[in-house]
Backbone of each chain as ProteinMPNN parsed JSONL, in Angstrom:
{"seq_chain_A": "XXXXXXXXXXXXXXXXXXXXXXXXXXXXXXXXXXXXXXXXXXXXXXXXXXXXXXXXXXXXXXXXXXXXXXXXXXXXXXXXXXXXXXXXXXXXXXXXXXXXXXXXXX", "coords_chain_A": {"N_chain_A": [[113.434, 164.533, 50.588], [114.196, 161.908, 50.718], [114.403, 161.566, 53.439], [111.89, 162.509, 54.109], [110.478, 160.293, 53.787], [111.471, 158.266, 55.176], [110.757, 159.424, 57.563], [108.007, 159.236, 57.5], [107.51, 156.516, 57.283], [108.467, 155.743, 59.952], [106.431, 156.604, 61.174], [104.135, 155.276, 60.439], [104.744, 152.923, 61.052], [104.637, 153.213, 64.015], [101.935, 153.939, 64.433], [100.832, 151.462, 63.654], [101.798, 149.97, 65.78], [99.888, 150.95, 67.674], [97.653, 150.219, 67.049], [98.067, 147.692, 67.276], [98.613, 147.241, 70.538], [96.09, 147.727, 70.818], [93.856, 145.932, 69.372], [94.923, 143.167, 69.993], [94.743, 140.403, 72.31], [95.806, 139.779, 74.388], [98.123, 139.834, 76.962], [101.16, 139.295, 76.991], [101.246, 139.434, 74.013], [100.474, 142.076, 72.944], [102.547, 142.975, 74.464], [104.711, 142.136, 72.545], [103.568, 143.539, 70.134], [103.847, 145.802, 70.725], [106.816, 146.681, 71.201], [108.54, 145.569, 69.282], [107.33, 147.168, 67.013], [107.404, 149.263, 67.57], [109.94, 150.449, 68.216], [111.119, 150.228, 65.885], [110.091, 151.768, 64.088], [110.778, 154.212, 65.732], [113.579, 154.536, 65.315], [113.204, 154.899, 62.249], [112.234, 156.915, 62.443], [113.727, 159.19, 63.731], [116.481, 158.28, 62.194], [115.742, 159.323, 59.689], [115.641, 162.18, 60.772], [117.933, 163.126, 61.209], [118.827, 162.394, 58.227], [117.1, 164.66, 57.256], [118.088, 167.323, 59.021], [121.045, 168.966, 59.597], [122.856, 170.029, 61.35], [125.848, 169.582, 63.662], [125.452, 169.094, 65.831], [122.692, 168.349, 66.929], [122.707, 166.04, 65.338], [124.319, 164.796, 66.982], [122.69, 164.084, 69.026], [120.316, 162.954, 68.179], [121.465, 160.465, 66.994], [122.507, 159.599, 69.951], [119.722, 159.062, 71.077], [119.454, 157.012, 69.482], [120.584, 154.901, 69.912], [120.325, 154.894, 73.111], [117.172, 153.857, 72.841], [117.831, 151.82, 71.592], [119.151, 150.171, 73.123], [117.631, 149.818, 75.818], [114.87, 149.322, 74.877], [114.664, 146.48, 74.777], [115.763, 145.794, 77.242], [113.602, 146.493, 78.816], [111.274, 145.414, 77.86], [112.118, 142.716, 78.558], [112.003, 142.853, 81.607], [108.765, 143.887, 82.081], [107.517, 141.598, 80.656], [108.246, 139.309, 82.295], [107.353, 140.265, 84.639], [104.854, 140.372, 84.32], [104.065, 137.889, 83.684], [104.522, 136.604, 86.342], [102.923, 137.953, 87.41], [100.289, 137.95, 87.037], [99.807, 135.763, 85.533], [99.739, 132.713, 83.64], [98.282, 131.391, 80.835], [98.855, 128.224, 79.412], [98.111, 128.194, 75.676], [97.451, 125.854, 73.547], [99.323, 125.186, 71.379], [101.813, 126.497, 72.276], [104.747, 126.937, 73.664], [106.265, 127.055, 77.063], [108.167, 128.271, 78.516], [109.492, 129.348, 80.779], [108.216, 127.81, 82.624], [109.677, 126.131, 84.023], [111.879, 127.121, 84.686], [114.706, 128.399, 86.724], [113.056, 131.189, 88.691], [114.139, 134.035, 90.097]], "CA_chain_A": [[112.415, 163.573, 50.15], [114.169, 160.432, 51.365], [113.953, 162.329, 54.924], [110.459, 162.218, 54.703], [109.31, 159.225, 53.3], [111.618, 157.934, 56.248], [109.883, 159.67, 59.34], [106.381, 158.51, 57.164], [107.506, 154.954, 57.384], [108.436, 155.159, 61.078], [105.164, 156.911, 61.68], [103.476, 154.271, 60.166], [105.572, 151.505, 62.189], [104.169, 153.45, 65.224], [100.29, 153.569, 64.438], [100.408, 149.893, 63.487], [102.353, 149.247, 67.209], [98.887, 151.276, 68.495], [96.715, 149.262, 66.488], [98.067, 146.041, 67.702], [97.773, 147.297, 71.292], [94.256, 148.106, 70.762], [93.795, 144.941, 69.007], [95.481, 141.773, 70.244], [93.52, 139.726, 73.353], [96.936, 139.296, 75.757], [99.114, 140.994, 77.594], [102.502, 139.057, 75.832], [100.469, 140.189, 72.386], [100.361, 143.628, 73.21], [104.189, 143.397, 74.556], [104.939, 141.968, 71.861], [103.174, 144.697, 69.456], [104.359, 147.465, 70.896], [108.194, 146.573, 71.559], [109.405, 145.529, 68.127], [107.151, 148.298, 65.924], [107.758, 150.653, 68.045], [111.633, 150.587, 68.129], [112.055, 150.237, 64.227], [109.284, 152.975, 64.12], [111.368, 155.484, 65.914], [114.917, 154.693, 64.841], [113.238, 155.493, 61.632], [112.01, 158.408, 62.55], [115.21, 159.529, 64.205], [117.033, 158.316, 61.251], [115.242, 160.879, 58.953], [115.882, 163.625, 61.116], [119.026, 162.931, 61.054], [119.199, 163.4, 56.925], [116.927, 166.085, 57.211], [118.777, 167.971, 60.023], [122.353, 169.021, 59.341], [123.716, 170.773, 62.698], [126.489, 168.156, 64.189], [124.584, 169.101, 67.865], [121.198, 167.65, 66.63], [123.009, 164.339, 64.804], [124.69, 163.638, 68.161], [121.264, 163.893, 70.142], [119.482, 161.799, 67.471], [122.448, 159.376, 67.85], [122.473, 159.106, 71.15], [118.49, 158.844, 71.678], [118.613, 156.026, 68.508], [121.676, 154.299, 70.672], [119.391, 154.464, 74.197], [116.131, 153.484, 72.297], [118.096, 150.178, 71.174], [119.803, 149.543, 74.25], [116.907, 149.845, 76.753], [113.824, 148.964, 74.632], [114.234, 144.856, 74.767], [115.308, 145.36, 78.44], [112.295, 146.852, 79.616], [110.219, 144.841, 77.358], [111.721, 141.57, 79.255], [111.359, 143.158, 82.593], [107.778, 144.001, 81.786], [106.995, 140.17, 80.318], [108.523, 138.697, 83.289], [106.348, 140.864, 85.751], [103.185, 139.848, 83.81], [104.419, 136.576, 84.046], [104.701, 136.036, 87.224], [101.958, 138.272, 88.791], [99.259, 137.887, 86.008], [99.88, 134.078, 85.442], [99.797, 132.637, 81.901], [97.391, 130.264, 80.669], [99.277, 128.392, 77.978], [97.619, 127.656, 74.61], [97.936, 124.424, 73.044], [100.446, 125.005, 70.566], [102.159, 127.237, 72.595], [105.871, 126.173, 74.821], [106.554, 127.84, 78.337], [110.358, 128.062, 78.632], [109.775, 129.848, 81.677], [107.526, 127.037, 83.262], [110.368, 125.254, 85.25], [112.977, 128.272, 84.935], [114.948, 129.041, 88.228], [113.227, 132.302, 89.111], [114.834, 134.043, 91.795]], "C_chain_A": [[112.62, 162.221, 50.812], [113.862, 160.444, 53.283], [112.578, 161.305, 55.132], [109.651, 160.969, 54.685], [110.3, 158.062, 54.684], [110.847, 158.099, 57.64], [108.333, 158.896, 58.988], [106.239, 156.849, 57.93], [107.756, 154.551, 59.147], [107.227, 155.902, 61.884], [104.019, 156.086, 61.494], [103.674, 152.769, 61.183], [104.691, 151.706, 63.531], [102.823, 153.316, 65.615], [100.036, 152.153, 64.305], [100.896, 149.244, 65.037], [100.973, 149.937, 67.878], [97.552, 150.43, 68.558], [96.75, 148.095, 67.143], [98.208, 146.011, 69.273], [96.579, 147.083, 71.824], [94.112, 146.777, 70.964], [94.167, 143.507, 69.239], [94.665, 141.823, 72.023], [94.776, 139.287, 74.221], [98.052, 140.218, 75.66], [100.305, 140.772, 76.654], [102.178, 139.514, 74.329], [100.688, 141.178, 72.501], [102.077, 144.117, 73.465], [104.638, 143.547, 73.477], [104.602, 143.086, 70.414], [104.243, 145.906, 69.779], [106.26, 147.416, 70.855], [108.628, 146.356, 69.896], [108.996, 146.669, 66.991], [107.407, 149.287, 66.613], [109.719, 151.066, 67.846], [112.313, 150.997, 66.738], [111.418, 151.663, 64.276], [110.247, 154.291, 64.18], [112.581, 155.202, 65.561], [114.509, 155.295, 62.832], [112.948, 156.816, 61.291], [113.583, 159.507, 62.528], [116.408, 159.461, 63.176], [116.382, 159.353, 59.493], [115.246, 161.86, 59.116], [117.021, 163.322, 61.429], [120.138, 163.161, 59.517], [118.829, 164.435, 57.214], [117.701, 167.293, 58.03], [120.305, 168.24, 59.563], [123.659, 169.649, 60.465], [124.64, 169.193, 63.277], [125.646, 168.137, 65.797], [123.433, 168.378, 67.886], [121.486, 166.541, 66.52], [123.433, 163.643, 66.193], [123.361, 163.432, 68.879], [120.501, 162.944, 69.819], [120.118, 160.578, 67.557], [122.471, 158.487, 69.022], [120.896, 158.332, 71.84], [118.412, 157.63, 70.592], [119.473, 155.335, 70.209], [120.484, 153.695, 72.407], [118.172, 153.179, 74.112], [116.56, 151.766, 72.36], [118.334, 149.568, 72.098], [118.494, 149.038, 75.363], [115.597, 149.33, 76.737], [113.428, 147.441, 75.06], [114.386, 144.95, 76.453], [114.213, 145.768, 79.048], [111.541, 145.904, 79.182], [110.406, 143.288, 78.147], [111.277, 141.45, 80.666], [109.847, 143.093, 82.947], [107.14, 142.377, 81.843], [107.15, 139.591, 81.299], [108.032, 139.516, 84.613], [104.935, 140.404, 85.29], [103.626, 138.265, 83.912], [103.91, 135.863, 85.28], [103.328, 136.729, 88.208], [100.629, 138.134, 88.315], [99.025, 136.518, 86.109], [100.06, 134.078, 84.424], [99.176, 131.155, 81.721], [97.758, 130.065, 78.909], [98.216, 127.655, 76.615], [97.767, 126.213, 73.967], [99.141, 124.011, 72.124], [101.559, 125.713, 71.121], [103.488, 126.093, 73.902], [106.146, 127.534, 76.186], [107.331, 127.391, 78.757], [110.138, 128.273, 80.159], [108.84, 128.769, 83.325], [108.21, 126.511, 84.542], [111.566, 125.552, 85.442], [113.0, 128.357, 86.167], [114.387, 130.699, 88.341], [113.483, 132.832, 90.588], [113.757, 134.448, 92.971]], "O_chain_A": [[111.74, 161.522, 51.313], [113.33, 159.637, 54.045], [112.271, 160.263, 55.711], [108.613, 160.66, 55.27], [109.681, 157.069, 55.066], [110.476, 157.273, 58.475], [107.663, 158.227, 59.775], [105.426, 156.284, 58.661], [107.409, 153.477, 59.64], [107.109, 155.776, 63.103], [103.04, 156.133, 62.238], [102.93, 151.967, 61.748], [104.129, 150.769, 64.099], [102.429, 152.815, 66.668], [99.039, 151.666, 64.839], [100.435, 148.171, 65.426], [100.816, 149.368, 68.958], [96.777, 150.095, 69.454], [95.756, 147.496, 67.552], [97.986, 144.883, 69.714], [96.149, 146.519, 72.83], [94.152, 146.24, 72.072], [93.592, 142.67, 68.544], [94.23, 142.772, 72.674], [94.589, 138.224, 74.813], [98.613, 140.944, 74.838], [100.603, 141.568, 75.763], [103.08, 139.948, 73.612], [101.654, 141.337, 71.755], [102.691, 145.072, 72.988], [105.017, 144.65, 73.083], [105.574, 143.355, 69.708], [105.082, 146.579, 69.18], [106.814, 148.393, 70.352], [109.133, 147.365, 69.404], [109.829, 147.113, 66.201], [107.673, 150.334, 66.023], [110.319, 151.997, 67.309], [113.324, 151.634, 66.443], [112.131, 152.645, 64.482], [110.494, 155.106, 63.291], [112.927, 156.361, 65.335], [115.343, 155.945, 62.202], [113.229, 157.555, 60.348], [114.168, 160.201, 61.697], [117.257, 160.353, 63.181], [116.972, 159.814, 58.516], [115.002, 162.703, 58.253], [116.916, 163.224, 62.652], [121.271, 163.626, 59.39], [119.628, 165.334, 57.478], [117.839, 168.316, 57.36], [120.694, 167.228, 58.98], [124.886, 169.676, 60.366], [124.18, 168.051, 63.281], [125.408, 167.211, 66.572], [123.161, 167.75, 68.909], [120.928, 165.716, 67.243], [123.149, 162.505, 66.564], [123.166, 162.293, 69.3], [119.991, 162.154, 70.612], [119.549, 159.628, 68.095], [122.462, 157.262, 69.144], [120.823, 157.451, 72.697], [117.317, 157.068, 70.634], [118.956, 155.358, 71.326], [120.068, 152.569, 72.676], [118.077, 152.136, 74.758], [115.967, 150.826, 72.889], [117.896, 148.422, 72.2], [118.466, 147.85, 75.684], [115.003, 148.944, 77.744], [112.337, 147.112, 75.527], [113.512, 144.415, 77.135], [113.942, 145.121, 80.059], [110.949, 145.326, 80.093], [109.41, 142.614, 78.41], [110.55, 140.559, 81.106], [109.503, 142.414, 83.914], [106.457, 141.958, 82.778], [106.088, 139.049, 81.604], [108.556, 139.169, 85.672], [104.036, 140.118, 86.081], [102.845, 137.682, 84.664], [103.158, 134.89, 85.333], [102.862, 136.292, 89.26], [99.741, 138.193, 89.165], [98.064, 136.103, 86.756], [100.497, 135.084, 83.865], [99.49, 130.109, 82.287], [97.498, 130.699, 77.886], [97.658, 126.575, 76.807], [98.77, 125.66, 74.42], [99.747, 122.94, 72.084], [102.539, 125.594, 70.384], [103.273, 125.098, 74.594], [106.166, 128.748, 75.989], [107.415, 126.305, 79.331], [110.591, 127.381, 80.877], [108.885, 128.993, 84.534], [107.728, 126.417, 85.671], [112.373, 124.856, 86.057], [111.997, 128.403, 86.88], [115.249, 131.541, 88.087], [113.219, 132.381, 91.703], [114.115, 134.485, 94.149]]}, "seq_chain_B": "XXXXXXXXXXXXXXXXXXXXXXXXXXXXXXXXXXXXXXXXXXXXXXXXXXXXXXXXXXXXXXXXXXXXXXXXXXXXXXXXXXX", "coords_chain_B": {"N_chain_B": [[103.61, 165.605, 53.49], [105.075, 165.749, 56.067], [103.175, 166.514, 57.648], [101.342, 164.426, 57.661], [102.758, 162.354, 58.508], [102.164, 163.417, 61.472], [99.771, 163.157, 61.551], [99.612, 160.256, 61.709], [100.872, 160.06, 64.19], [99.74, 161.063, 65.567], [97.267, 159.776, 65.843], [98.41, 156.874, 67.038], [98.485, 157.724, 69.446], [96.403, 158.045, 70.443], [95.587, 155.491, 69.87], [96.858, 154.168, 72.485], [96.01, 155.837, 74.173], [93.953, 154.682, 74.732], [94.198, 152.149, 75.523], [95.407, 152.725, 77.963], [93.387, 154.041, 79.249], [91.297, 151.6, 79.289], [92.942, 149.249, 79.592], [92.701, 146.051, 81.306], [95.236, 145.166, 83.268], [97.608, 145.984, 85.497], [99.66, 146.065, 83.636], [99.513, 146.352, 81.335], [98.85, 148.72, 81.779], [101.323, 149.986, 81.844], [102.05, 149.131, 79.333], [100.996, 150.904, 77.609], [101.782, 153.669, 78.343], [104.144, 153.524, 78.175], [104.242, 153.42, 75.211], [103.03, 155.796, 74.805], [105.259, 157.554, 75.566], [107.122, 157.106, 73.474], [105.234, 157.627, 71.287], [105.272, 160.509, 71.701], [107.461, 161.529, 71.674], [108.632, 160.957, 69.087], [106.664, 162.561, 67.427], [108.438, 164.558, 68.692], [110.283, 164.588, 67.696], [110.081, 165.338, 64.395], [108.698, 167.325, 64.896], [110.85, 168.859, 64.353], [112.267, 168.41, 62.598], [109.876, 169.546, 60.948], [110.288, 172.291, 61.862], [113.091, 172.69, 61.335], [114.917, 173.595, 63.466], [117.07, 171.781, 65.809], [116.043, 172.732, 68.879], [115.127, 171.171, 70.441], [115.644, 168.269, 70.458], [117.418, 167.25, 72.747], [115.457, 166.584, 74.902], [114.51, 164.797, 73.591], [116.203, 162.621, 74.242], [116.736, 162.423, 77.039], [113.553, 161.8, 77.596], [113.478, 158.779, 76.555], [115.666, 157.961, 78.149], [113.866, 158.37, 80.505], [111.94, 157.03, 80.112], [112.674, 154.348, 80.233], [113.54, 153.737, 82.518], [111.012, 154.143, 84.688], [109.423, 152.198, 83.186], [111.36, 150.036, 84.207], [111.092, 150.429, 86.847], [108.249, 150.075, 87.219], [107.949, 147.859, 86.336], [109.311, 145.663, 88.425], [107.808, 146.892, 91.016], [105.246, 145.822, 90.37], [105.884, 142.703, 90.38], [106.896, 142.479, 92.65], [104.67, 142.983, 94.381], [103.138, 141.379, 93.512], [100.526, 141.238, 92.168]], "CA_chain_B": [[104.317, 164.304, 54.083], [105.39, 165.498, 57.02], [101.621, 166.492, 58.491], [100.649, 162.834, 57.417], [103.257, 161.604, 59.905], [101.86, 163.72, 62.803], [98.428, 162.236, 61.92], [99.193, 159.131, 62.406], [101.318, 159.886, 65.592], [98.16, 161.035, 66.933], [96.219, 158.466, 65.931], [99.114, 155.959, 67.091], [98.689, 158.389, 70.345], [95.04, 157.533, 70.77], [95.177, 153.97, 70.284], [97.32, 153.902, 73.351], [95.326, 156.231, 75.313], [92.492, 153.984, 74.879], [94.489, 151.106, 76.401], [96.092, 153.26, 78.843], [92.17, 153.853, 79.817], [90.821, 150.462, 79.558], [93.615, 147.931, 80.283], [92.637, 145.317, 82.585], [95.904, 144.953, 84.323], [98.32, 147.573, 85.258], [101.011, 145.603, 82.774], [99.059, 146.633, 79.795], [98.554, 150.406, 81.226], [102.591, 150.473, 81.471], [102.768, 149.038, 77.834], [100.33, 152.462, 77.115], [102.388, 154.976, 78.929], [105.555, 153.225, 77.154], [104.094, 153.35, 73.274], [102.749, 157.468, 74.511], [106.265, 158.103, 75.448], [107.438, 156.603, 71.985], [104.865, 158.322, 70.143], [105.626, 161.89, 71.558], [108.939, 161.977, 71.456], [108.747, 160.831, 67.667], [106.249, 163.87, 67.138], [109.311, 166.316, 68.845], [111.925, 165.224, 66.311], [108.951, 165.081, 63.29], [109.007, 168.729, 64.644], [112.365, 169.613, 64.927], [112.388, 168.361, 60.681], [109.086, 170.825, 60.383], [110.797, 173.567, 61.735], [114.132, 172.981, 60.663], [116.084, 173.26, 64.415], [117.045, 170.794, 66.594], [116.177, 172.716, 69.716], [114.249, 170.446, 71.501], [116.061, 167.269, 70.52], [117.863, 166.834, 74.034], [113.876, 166.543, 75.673], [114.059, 163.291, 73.549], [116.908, 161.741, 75.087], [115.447, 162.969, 78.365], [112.279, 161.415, 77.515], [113.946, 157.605, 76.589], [115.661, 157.396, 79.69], [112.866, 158.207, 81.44], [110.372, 155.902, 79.747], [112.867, 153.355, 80.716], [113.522, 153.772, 84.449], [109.904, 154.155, 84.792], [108.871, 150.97, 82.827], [112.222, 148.722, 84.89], [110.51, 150.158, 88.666], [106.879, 149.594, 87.356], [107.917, 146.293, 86.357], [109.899, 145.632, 89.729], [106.414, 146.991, 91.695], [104.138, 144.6, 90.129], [106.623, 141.486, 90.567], [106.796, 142.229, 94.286], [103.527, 143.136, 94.889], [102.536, 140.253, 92.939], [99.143, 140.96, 91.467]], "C_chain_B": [[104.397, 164.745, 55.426], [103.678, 165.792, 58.243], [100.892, 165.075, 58.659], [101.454, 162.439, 58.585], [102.76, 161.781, 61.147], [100.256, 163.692, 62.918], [98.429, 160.953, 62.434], [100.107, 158.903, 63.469], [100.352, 159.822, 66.474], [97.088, 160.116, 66.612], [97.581, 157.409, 66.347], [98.615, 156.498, 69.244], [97.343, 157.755, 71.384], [94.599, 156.353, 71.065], [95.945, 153.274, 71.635], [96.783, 154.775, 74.4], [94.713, 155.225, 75.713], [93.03, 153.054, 75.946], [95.233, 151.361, 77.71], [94.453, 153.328, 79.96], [91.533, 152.309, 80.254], [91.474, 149.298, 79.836], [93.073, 147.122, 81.346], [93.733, 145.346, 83.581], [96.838, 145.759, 83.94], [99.621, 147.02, 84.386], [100.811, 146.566, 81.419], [98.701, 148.519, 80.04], [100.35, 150.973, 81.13], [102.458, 150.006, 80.094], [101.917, 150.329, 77.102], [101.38, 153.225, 77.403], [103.779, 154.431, 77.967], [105.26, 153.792, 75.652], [103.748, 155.312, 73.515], [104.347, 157.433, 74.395], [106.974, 158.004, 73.785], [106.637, 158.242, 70.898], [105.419, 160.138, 70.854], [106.941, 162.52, 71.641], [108.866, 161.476, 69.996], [107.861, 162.458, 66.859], [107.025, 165.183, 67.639], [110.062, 165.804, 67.902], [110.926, 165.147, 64.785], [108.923, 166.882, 62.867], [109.974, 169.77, 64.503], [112.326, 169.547, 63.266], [111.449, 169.713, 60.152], [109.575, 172.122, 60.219], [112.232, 173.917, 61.565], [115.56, 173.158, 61.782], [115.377, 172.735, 65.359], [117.225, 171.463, 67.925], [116.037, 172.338, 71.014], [114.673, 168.779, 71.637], [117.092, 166.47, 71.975], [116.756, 166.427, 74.374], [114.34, 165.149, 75.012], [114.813, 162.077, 73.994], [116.238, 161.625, 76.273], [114.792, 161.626, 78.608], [112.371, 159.531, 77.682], [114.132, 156.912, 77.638], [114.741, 157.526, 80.517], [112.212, 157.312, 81.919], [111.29, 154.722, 80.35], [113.02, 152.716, 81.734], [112.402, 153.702, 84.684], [109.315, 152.748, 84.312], [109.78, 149.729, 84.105], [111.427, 149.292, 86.634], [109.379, 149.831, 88.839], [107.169, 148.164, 87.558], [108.557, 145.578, 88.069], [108.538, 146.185, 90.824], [106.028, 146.101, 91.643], [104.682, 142.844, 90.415], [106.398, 141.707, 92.235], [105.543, 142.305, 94.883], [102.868, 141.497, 94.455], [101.434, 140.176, 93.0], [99.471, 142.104, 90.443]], "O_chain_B": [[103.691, 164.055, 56.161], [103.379, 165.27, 59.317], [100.103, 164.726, 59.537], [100.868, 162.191, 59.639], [102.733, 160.864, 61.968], [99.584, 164.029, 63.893], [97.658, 160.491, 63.275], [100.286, 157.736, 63.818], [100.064, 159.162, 67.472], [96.112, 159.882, 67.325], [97.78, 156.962, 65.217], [98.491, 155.639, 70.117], [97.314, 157.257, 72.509], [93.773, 155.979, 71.897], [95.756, 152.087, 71.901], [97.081, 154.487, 75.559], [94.803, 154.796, 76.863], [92.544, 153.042, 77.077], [95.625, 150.452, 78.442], [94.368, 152.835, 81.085], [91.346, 151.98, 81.426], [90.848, 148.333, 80.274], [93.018, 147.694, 82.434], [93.392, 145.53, 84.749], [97.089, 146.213, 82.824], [100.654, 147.672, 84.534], [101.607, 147.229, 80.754], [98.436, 149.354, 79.175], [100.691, 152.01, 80.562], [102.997, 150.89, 79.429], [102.296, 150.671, 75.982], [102.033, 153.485, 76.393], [104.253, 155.155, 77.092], [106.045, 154.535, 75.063], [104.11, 156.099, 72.64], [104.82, 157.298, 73.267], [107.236, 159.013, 73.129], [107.076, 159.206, 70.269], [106.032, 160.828, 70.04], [107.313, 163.693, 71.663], [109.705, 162.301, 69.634], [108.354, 163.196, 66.006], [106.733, 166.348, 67.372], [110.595, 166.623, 67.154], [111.667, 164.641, 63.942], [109.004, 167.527, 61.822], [109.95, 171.0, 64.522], [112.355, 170.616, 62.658], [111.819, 170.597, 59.379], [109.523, 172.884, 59.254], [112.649, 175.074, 61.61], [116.737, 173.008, 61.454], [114.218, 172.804, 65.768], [118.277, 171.16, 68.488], [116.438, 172.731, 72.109], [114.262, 168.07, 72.555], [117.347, 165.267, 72.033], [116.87, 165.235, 74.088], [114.582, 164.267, 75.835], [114.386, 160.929, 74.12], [115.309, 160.849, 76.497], [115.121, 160.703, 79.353], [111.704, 158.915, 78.514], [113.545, 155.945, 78.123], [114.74, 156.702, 81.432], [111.905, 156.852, 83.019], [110.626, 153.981, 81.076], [112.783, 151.533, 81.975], [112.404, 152.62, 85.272], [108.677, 152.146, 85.175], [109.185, 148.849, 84.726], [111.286, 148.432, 87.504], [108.975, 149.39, 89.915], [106.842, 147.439, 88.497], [107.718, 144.918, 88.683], [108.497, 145.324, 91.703], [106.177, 145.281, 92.549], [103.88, 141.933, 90.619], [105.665, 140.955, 92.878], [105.343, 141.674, 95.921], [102.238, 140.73, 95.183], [100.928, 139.293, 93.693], [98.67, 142.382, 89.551]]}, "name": "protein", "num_of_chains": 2, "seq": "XXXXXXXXXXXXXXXXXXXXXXXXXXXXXXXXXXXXXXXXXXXXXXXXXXXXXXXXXXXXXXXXXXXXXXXXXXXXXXXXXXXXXXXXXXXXXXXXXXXXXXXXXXXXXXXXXXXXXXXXXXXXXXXXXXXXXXXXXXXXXXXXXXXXXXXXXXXXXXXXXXXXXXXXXXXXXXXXXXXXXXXXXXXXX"}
């Protein structure tokens, strides 16, 4: 039961990271969407099949794919931002600060 | 419960086709192809719970590293190309 109402909740995490795809009017919006619900999303997934599941061969796989997930998700996501950045442009808002304005990029 | 989850994978699935289809710039069709990979590797271990073995749970490691090498050379394309 707690399984499930785990994978629910990171299935839910995941439709709301599609939604706010869909939905948001900029590229950093959309990064931004998708990179942080998506990550909790599936570690909760992964962490429910992980109760539900009981083989030690499965727990290490789920393990290892939460472990990747965490490691790799923010770097892609700054890779990503900093390619839209720079080849897109960025037209800043008014309330809005641009760290990266007078950053050394290489 | 667990059919509810793999509704709204595929509707999580869809709302990233769409933008995988209509993105203006190819940033926003990698942040599609990123959120599919997400969602269908969450629908193999969703199924691995349905059916009770984890024989397909390697594919989702697999699948991680993939999505991520693939997102760090897109991103590395579009920086050099610069548009």
């Amino acid at each position: 039961m707690v399984a499930e109402l785990l994978v629910l909740a990171g299935a839910l995490l995941t439709c709301l990271a599609g939604i706010g795809v869909v939905r948001f009017d900029d590229v950093f919006a959309r990064l931004h969407a998708l990179s942080k619900a998506t990550t909790l999303g599936f570690l909760l997934v992964l962490l429910g099949a992980a109760i539900a599941l009981s083989d030690p061969n499965d727990i290490t796989s789920l393990v290892l794919a939460a472990a990747l997930q965490l490691l790799t998700s923010p770097v892609g996501t700054g890779l990503l931002g900093r390619a839209a950045y720079r080849a897109e442009g960025y037209r800043p808002r008014v309330d809005t600060v641009d760290q990266l304005a007078d950053a050394d990029l290489d | 419960m667990i059919g509810a989850s793999l509704v709204l994978l595929a509707a999580a699935a869809m709302c990233f086709l769409y933008r995988l289809v209509r993105g203006p710039t190819l940033v926003d069709r990698m942040i599609a192809v990123d959120g599919l990979l997400v969602a269908g590797a969450s629908a193999i271990v969703v199924d691995a719970i349905r059916t009770g073995s984890g024989a397909f749970l390697p594919v989702v490691v697999v699948v991680t590293l993939v999505g991520f090498v693939s997102t760090a050379v897109v991103a590395r394309f579009i920086e050099g190309r610069g548009a």
